[in-house]
N, CA, C and O atoms as a Tripos MOL2 file, in Angstrom:
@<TRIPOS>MOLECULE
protein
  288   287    72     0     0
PROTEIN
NO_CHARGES

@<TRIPOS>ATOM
      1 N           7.4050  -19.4130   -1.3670 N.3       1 UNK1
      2 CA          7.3840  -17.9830   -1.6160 C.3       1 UNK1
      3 C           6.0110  -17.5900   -2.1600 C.2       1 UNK1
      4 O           5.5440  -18.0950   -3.1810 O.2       1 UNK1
      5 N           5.3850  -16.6610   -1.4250 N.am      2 UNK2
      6 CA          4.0640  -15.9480   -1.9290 C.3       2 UNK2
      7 C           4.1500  -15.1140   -3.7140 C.2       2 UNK2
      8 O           4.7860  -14.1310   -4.0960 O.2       2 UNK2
      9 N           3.5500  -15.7050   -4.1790 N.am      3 UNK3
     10 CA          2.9200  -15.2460   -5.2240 C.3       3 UNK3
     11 C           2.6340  -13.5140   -5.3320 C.2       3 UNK3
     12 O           1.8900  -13.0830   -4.4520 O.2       3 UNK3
     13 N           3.1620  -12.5020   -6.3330 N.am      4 UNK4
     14 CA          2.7770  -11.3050   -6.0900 C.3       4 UNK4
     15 C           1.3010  -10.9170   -6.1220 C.2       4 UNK4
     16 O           0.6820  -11.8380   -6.6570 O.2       4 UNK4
     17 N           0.7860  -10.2840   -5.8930 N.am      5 UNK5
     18 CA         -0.9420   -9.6710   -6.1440 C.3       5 UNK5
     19 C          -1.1320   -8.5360   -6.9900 C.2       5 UNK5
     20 O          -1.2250   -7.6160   -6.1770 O.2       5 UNK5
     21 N          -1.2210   -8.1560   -7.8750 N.am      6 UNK6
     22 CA         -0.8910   -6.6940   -8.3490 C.3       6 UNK6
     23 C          -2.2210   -5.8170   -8.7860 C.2       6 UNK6
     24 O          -3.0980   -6.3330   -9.4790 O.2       6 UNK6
     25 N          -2.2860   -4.7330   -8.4220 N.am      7 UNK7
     26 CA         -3.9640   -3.9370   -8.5150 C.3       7 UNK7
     27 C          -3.6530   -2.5150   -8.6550 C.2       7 UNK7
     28 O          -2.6410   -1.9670   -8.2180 O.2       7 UNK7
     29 N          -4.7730   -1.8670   -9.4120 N.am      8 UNK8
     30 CA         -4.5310   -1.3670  -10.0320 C.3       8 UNK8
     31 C          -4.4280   -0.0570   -9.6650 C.2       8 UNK8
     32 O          -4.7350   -0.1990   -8.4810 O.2       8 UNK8
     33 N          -4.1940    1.3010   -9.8090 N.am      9 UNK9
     34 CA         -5.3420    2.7420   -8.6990 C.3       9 UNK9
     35 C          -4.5530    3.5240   -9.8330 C.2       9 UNK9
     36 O          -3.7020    3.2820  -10.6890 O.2       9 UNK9
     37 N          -5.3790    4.7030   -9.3230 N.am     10 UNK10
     38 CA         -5.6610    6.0910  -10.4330 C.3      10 UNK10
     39 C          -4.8690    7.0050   -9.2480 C.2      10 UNK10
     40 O          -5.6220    7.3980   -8.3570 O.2      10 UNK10
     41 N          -3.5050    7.3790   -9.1280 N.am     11 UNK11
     42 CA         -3.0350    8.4140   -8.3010 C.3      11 UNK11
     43 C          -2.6880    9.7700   -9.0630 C.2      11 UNK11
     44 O          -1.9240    9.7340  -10.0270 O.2      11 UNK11
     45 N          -3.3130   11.0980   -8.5800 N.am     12 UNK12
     46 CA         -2.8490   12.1000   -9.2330 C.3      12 UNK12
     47 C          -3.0540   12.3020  -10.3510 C.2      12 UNK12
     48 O          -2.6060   13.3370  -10.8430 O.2      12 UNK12
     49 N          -3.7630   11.4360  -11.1020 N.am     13 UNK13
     50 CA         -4.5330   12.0320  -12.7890 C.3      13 UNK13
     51 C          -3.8970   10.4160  -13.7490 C.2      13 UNK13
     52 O          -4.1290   10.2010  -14.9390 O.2      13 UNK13
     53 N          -3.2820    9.7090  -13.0340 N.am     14 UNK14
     54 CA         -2.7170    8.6360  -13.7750 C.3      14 UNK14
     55 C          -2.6760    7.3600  -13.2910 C.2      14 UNK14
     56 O          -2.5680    7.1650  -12.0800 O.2      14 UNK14
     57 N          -2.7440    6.5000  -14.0470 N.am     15 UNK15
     58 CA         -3.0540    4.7410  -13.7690 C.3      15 UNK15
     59 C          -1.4600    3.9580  -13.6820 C.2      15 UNK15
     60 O          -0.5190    3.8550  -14.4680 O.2      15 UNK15
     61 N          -1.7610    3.4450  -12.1640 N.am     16 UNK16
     62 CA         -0.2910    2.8410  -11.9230 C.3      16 UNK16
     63 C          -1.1180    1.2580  -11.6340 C.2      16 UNK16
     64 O          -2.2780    0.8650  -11.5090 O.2      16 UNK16
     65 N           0.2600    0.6740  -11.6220 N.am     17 UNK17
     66 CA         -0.0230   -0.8070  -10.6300 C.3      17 UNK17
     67 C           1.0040   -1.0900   -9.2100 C.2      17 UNK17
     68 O           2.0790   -0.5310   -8.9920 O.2      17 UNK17
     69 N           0.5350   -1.8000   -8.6140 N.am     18 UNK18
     70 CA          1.6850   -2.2670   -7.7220 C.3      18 UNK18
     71 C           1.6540   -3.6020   -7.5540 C.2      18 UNK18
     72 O           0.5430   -4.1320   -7.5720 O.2      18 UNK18
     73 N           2.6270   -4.2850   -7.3930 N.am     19 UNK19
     74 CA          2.5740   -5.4800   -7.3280 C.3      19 UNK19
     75 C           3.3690   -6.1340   -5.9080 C.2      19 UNK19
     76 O           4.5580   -6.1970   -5.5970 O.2      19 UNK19
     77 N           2.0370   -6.6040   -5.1910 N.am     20 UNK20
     78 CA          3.2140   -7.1850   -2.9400 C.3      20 UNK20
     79 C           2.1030   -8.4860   -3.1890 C.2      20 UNK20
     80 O           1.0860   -8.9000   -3.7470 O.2      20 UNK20
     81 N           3.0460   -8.6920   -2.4220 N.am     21 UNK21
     82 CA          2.7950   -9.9810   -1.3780 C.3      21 UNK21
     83 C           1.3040   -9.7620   -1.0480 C.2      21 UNK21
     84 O           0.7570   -8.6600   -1.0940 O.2      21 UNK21
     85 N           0.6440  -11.0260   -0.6800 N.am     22 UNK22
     86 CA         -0.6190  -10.8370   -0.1440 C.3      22 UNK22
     87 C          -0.6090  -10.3920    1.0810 C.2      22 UNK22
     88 O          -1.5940   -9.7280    1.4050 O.2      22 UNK22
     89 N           0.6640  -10.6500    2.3000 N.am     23 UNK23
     90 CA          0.2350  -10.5480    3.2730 C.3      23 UNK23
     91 C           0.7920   -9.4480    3.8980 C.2      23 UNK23
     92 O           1.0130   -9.3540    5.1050 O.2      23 UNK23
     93 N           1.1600   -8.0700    2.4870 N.am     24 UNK24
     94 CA          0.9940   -6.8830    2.6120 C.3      24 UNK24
     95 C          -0.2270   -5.8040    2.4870 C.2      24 UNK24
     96 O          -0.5540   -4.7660    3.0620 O.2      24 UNK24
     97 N          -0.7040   -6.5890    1.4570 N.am     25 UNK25
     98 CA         -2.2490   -6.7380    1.1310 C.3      25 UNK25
     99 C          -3.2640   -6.2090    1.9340 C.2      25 UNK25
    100 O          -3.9090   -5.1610    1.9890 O.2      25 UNK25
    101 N          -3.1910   -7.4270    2.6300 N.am     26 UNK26
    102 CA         -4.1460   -7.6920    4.0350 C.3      26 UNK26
    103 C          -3.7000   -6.3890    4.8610 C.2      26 UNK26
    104 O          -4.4720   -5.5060    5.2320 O.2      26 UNK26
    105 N          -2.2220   -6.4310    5.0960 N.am     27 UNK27
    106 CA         -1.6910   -5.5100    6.5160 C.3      27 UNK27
    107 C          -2.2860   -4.3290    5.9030 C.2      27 UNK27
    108 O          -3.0770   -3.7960    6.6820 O.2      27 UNK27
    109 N          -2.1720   -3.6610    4.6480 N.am     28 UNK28
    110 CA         -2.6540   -2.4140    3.9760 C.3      28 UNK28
    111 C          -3.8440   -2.4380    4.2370 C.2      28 UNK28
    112 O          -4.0890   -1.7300    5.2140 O.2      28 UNK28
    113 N          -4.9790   -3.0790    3.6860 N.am     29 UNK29
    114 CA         -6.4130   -3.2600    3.9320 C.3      29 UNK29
    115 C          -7.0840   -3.2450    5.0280 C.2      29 UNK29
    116 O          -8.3120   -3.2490    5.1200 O.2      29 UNK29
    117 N          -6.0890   -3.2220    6.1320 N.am     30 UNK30
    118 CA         -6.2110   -3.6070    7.4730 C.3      30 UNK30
    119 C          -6.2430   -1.7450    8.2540 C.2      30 UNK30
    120 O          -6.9850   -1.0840    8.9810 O.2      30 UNK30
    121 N          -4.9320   -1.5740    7.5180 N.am     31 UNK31
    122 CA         -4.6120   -0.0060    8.5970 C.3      31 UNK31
    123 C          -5.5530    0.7750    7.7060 C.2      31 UNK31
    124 O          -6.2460    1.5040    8.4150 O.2      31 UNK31
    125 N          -5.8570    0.9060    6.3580 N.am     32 UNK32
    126 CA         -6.3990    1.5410    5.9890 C.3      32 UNK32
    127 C          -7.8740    1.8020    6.4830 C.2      32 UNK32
    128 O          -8.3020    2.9260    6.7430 O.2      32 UNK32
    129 N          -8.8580    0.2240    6.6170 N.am     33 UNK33
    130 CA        -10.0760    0.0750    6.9570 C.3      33 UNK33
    131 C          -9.6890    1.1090    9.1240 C.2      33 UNK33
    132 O         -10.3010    2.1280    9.4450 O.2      33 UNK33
    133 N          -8.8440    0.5530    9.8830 N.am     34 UNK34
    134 CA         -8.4940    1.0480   11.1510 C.3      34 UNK34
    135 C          -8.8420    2.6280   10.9170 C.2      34 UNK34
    136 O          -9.7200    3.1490   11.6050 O.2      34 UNK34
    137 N          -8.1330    3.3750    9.9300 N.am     35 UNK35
    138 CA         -8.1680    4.5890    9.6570 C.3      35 UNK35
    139 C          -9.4600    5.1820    9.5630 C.2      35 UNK35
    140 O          -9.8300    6.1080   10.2840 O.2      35 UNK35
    141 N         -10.0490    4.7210    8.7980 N.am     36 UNK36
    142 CA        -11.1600    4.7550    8.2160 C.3      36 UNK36
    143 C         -11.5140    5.3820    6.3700 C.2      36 UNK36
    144 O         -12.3340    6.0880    5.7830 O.2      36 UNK36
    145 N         -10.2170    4.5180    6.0540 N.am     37 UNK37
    146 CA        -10.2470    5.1870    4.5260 C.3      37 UNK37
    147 C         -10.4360    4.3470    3.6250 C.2      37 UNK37
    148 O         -10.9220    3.4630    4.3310 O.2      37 UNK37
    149 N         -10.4310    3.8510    2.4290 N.am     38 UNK38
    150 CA        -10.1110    2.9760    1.2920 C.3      38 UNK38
    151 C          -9.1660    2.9350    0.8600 C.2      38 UNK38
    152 O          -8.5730    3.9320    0.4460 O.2      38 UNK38
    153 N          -8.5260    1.2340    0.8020 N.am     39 UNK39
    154 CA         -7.1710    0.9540    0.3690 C.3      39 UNK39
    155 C          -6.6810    2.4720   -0.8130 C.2      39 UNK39
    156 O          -5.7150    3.2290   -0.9030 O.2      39 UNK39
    157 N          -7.6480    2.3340   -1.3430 N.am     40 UNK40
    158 CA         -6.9110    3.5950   -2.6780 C.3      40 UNK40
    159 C          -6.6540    4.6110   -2.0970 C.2      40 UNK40
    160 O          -5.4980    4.9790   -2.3080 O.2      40 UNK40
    161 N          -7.5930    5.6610   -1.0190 N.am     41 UNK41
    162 CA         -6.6470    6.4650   -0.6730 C.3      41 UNK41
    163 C          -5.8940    6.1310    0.3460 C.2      41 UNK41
    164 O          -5.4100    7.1510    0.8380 O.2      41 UNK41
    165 N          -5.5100    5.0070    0.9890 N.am     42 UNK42
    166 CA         -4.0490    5.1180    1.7390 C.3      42 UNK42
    167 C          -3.2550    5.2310    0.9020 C.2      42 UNK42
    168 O          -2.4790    6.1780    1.0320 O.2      42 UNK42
    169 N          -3.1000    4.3410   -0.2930 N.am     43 UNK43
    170 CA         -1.8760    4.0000   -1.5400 C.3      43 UNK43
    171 C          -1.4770    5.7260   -1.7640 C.2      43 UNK43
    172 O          -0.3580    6.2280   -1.6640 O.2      43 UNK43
    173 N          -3.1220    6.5990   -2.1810 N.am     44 UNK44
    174 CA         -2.6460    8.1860   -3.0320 C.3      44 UNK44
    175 C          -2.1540    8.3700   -1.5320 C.2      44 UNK44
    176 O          -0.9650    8.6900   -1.5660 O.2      44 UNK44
    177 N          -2.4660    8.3150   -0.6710 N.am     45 UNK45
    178 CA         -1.2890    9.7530    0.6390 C.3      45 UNK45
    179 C          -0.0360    8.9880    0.8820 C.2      45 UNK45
    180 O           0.8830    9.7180    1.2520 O.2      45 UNK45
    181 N           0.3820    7.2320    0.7400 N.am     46 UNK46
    182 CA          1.7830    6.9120    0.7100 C.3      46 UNK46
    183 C           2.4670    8.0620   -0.4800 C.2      46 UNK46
    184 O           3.2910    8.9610   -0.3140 O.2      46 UNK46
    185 N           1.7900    7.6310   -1.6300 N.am     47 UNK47
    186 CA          2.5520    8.3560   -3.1850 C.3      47 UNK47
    187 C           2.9200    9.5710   -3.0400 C.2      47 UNK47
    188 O           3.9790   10.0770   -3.4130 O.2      47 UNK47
    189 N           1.6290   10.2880   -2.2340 N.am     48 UNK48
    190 CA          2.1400   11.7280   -2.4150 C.3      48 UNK48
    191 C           2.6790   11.9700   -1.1670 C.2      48 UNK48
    192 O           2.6950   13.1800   -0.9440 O.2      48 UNK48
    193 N           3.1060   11.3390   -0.3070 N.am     49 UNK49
    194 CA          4.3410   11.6680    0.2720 C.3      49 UNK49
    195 C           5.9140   10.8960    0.4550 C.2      49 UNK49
    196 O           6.9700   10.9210    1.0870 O.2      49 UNK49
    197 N           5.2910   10.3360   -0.4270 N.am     50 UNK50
    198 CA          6.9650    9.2550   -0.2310 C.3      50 UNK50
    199 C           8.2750   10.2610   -1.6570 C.2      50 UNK50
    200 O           7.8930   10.9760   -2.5830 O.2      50 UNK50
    201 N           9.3200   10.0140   -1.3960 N.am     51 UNK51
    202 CA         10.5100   10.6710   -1.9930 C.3      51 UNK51
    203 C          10.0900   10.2540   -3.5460 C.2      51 UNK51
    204 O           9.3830    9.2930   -3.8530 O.2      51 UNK51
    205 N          10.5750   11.0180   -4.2620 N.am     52 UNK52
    206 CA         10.2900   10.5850   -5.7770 C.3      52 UNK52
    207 C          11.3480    9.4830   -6.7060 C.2      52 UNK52
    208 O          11.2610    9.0270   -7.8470 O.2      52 UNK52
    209 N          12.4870    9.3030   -5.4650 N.am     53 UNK53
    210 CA         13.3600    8.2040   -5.9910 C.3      53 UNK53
    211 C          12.8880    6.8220   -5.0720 C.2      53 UNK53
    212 O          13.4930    5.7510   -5.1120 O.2      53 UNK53
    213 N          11.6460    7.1040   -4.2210 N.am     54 UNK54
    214 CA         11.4820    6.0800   -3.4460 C.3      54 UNK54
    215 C          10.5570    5.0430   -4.0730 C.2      54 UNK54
    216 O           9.6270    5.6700   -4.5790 O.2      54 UNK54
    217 N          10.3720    3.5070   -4.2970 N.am     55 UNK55
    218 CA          9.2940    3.0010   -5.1570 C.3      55 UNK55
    219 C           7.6870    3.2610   -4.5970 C.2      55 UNK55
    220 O           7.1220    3.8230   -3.6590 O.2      55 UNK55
    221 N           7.5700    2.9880   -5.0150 N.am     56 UNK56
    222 CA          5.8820    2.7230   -4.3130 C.3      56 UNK56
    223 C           5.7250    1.6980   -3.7330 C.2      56 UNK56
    224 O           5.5090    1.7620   -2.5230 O.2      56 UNK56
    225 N           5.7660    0.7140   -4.2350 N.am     57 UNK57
    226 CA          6.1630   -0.7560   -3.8100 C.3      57 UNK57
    227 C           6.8960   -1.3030   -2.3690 C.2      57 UNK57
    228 O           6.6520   -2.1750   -1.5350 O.2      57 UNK57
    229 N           8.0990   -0.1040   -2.6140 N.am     58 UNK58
    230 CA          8.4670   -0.0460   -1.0210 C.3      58 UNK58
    231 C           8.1510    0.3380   -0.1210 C.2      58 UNK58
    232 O           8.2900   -0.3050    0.9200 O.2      58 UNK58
    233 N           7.3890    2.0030   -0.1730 N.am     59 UNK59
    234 CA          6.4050    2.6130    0.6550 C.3      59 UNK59
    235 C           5.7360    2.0650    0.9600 C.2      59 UNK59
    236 O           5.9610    1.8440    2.1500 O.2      59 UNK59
    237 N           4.5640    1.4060    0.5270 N.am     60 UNK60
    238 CA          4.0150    0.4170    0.9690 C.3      60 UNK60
    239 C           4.0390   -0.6650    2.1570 C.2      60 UNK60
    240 O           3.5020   -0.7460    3.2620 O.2      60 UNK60
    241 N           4.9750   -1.5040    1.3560 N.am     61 UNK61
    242 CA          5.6890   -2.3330    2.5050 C.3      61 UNK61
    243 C           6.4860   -1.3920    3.8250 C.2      61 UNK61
    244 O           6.5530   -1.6550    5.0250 O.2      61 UNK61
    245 N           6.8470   -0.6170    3.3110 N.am     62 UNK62
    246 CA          7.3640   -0.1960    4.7870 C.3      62 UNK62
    247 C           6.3850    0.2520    5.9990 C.2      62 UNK62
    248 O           6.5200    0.1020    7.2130 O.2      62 UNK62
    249 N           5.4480    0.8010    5.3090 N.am     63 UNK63
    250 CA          4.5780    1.5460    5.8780 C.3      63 UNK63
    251 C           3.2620    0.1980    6.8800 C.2      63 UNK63
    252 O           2.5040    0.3480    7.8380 O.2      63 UNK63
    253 N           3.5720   -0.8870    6.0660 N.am     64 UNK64
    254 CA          2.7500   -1.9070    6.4770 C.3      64 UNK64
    255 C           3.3630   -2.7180    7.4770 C.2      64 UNK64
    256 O           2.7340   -3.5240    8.1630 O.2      64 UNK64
    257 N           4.6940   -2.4900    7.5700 N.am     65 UNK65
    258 CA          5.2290   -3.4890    8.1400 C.3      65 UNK65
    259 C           6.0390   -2.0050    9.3200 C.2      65 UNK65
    260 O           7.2640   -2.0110    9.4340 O.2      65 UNK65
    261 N           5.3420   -1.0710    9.9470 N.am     66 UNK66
    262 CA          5.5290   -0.0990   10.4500 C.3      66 UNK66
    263 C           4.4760    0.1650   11.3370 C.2      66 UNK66
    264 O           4.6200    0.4270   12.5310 O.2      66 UNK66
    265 N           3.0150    0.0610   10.5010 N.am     67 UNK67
    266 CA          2.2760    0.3640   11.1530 C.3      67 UNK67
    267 C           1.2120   -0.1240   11.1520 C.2      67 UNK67
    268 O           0.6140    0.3890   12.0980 O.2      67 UNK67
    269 N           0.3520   -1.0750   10.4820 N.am     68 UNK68
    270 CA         -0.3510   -1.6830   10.2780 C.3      68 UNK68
    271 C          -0.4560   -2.8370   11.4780 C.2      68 UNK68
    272 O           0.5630   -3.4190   11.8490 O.2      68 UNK68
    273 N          -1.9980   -3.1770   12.1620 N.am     69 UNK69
    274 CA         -1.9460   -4.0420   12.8700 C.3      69 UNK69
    275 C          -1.9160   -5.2890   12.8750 C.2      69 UNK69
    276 O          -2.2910   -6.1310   12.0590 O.2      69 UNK69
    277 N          -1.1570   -5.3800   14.4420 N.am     70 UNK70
    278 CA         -0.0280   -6.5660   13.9150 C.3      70 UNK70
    279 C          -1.4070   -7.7540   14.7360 C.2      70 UNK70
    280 O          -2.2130   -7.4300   15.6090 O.2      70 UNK70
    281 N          -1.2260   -9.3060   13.9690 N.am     71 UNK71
    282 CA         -2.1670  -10.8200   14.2800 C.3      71 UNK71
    283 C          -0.3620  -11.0180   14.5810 C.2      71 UNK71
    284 O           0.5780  -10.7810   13.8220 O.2      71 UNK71
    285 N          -0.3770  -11.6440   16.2690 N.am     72 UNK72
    286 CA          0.4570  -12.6620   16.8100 C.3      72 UNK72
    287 C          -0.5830  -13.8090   16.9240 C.2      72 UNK72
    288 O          -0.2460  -14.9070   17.3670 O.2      72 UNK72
@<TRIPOS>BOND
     1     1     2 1
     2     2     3 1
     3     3     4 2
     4     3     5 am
     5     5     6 1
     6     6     7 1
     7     7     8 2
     8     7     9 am
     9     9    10 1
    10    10    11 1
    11    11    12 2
    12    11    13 am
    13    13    14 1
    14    14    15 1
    15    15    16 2
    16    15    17 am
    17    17    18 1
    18    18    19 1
    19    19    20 2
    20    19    21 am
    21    21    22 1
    22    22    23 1
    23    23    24 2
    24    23    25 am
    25    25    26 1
    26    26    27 1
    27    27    28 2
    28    27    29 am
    29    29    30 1
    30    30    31 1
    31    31    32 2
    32    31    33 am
    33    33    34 1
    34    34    35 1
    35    35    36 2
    36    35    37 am
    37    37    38 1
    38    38    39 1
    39    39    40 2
    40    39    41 am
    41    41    42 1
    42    42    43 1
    43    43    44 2
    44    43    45 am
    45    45    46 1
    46    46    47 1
    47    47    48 2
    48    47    49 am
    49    49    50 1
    50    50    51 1
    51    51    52 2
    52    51    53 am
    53    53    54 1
    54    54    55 1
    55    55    56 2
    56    55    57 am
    57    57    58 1
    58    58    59 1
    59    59    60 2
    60    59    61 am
    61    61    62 1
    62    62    63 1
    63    63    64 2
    64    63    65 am
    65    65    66 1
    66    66    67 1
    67    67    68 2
    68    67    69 am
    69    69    70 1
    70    70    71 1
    71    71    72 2
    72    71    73 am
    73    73    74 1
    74    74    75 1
    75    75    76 2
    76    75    77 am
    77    77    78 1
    78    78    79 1
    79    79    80 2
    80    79    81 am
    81    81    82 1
    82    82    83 1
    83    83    84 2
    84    83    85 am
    85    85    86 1
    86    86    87 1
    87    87    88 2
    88    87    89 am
    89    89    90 1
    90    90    91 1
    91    91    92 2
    92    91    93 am
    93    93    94 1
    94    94    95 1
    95    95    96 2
    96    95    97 am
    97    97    98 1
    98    98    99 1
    99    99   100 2
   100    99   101 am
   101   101   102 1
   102   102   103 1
   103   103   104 2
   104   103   105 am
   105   105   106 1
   106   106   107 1
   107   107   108 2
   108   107   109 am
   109   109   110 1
   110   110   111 1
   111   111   112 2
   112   111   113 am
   113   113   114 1
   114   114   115 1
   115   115   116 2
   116   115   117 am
   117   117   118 1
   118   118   119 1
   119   119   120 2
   120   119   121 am
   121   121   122 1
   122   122   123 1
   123   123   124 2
   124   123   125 am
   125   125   126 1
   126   126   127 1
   127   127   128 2
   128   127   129 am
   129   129   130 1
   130   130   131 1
   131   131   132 2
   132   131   133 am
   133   133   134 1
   134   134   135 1
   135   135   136 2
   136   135   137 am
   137   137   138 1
   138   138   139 1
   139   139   140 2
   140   139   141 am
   141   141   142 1
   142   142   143 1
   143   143   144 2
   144   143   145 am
   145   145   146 1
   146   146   147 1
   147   147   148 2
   148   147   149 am
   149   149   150 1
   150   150   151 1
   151   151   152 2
   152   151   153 am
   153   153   154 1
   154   154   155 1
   155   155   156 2
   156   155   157 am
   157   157   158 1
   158   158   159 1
   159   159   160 2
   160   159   161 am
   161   161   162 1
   162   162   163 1
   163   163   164 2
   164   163   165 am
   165   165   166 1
   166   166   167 1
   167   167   168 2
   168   167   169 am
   169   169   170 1
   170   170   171 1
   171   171   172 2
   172   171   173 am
   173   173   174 1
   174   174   175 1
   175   175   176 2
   176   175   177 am
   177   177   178 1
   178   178   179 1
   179   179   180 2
   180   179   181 am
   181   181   182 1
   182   182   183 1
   183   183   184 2
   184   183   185 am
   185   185   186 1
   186   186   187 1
   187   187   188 2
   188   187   189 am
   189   189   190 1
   190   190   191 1
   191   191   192 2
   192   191   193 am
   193   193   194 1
   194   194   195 1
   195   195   196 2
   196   195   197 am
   197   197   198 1
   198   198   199 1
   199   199   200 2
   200   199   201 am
   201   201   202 1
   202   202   203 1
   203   203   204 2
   204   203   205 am
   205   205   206 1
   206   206   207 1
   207   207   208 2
   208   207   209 am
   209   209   210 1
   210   210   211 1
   211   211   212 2
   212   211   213 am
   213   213   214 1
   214   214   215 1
   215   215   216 2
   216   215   217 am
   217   217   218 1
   218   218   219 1
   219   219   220 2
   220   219   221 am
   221   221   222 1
   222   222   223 1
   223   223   224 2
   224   223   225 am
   225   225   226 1
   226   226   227 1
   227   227   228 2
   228   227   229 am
   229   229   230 1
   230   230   231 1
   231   231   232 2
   232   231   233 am
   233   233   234 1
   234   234   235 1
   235   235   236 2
   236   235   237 am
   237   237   238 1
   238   238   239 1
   239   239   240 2
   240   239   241 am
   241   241   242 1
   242   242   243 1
   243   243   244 2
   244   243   245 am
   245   245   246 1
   246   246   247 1
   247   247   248 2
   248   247   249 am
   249   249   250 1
   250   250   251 1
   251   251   252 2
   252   251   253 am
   253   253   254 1
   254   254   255 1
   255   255   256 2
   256   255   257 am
   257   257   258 1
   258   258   259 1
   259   259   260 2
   260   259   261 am
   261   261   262 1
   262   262   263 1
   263   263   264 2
   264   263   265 am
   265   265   266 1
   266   266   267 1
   267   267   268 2
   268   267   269 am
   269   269   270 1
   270   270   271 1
   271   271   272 2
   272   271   273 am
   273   273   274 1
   274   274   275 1
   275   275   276 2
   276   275   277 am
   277   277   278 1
   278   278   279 1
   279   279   280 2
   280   279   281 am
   281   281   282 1
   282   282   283 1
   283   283   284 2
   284   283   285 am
   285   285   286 1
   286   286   287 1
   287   287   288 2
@<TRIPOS>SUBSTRUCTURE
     1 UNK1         2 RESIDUE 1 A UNK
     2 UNK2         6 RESIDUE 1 A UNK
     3 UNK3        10 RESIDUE 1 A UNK
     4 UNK4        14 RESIDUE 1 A UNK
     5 UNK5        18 RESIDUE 1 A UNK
     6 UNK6        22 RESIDUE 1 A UNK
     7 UNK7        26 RESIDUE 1 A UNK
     8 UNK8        30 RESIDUE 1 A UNK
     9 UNK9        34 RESIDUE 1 A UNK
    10 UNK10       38 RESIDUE 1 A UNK
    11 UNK11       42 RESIDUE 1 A UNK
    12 UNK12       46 RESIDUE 1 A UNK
    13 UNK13       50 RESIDUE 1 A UNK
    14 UNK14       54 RESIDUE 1 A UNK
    15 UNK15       58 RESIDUE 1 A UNK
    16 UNK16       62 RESIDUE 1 A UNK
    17 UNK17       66 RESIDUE 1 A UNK
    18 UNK18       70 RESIDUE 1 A UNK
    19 UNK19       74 RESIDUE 1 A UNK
    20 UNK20       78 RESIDUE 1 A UNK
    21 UNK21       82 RESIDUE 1 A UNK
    22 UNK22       86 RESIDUE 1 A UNK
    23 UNK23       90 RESIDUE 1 A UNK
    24 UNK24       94 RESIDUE 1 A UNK
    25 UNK25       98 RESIDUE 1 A UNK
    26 UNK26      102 RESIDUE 1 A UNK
    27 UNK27      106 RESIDUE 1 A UNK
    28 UNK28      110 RESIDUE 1 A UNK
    29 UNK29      114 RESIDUE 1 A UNK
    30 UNK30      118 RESIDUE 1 A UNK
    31 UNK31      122 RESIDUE 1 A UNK
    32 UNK32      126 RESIDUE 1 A UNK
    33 UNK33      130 RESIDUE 1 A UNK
    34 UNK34      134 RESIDUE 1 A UNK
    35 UNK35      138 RESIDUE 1 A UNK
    36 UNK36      142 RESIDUE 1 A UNK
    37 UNK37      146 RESIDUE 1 A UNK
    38 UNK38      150 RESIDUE 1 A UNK
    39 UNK39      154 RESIDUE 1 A UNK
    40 UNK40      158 RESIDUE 1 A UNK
    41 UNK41      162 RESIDUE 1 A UNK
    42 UNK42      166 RESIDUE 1 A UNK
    43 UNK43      170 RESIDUE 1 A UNK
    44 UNK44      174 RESIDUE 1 A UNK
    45 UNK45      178 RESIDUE 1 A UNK
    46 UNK46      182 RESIDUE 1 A UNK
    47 UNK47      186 RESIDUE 1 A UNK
    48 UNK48      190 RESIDUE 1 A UNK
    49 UNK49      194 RESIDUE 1 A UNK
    50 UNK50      198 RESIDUE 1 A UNK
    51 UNK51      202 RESIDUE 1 A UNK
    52 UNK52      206 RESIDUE 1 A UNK
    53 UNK53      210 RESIDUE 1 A UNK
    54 UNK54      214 RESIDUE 1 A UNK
    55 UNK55      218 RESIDUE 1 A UNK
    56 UNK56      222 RESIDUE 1 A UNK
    57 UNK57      226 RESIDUE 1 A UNK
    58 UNK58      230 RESIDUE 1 A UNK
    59 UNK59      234 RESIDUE 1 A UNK
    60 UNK60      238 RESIDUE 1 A UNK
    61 UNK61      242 RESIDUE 1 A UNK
    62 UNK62      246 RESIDUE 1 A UNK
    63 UNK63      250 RESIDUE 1 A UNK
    64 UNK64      254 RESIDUE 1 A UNK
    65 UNK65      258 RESIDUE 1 A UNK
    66 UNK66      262 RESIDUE 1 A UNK
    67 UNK67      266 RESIDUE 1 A UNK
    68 UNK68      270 RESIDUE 1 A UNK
    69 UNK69      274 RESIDUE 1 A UNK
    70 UNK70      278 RESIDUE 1 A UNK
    71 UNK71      282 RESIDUE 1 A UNK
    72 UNK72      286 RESIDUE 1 A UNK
């Protein structure tokens, strides 16, 4: 079992953490760089649109394992 990674970002005026898998990590770092943005703002436009009972943590992962490009 992978080890969590946890880092840090400033969303909306305040300091959170999240803590995934590395090889959500990567998939994040991946669609974000595709996009052409920085991991931090993909994380602020998941936050500010994901449900407010939804984690962050999960947004994330869902969103990575949704859309992020896929290594067969």
């Amino acid at each position: 079992m992978s080890t969590l990674i946890k880092r840090s970002f400033s969303l909306a005026g305040h300091r959170t953490s999240v803590a995934l898998e590395p090889a959500f990590w990567d998939a994040l770092t991946a669609l974000a760089a595709q996009r052409g943005d920085s991991l931090s703002t993909l994380v602020a436009q998941v936050d500010g649109n994901r449900q407010p009972d939804h984690p962050l943590a999960s947004a994330l992962r869902v969103l990575a394992l949704l859309e992020a490009p896929r290594k067969l």
